[in-house]
C-alpha positions in Angstrom: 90.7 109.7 43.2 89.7 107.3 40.7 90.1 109.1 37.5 91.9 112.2 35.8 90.6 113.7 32.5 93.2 115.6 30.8 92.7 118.0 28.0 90.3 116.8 25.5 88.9 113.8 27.4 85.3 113.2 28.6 84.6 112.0 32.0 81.2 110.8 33.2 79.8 108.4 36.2 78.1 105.8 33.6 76.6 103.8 36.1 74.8 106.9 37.5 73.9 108.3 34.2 72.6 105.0 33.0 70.2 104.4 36.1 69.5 108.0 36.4 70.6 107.9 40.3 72.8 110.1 42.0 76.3 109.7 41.7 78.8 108.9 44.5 81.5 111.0 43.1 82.5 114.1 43.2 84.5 116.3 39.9 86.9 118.8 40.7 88.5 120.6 38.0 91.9 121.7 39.3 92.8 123.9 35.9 90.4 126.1 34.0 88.1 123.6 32.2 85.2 124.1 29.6 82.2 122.1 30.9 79.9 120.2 29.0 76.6 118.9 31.0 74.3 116.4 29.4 72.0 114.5 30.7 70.7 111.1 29.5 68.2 112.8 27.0 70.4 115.4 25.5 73.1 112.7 24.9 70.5 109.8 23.3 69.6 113.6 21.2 73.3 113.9 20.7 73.6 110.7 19.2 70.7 110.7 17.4 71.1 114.0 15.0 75.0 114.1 15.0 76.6 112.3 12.2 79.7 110.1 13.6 79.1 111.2 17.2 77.7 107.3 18.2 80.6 105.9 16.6 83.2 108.1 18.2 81.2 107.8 21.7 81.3 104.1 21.3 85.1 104.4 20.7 85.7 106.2 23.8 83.8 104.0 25.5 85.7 101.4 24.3 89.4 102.6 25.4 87.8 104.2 28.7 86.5 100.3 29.3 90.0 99.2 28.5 91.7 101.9 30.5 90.0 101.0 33.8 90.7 97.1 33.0 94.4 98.2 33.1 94.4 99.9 35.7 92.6 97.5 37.8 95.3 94.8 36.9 98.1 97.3 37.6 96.8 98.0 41.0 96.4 94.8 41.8 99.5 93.0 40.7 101.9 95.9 40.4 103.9 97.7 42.1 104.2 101.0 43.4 107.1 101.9 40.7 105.6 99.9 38.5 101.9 101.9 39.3 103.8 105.0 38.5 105.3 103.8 35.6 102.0 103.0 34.4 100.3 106.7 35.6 103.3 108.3 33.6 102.1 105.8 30.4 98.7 106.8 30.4 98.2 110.3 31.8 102.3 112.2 30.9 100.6 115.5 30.2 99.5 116.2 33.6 101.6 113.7 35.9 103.6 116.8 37.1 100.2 119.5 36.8 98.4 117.5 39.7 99.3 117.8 43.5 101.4 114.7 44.7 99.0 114.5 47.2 96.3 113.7 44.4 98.4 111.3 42.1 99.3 109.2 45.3 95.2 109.0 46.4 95.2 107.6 42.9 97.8 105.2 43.1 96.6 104.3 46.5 100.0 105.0 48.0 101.0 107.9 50.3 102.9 111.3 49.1 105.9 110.2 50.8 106.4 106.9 48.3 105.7 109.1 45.3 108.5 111.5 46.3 110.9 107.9 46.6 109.8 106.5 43.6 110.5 110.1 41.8 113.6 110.6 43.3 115.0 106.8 43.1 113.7 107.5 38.9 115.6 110.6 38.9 118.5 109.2 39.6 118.9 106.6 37.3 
């Protein structure tokens, strides 16, 4: 898992959508979700003939760009209370809504450390 996309948040492949090839990845919407599929066209349209849409778009971008950078550095350097800490900074309406199994494919760690690092938190 290499993303989650809680309410109100867009979630694309942007290399695949850039270069118009197939994407690697696979969505799975694990709640009921309102789905919104544009292509490269309809977004450049998008853009185009919606006042303040570029700007916003170009926003998300932004803090998307300097999400992953985060996370890169936390998974890299961190560790695995630390990555939690971090999952529970960024993403604390839906860190108990996802199956451990799921939040510990994204952490790269297995269920069983989750359910330490949860109970070693709870206790303190």
């Amino acid at each position: 898992i290499v993303q989650f996309a809680p309410e109100t948040w867009w979630l694309a492949d942007s290399t695949s959508w850039n270069k118009g090839t197939p994407s690697p990845y696979f969505i799975d919407a694990i709640e009921e979700s309102d789905l919104l599929l544009l292509d490269g066209t309809s977004h450049q349209a998008l853009v185009d003939r919606v006042p303040g849409y570029a700007a916003a778009f170009r926003t998300g971008l932004q803090r998307h760009a300097a999400a992953k950078d985060q996370r890169i550095v936390s998974a890299l350097s961190g560790t695995a209370e630390e990555r939690y800490r971090e999952f529970l900074r960024v993403y604390p309406s839906i860190a108990l809504r996802v199956p451990q199994t799921m939040l510990a494919s994204y952490l790269g760690m297995t269920p069983e450390t989750v359910s330490r690092i949860r109970k070693a938190l709870s206790r303190r």
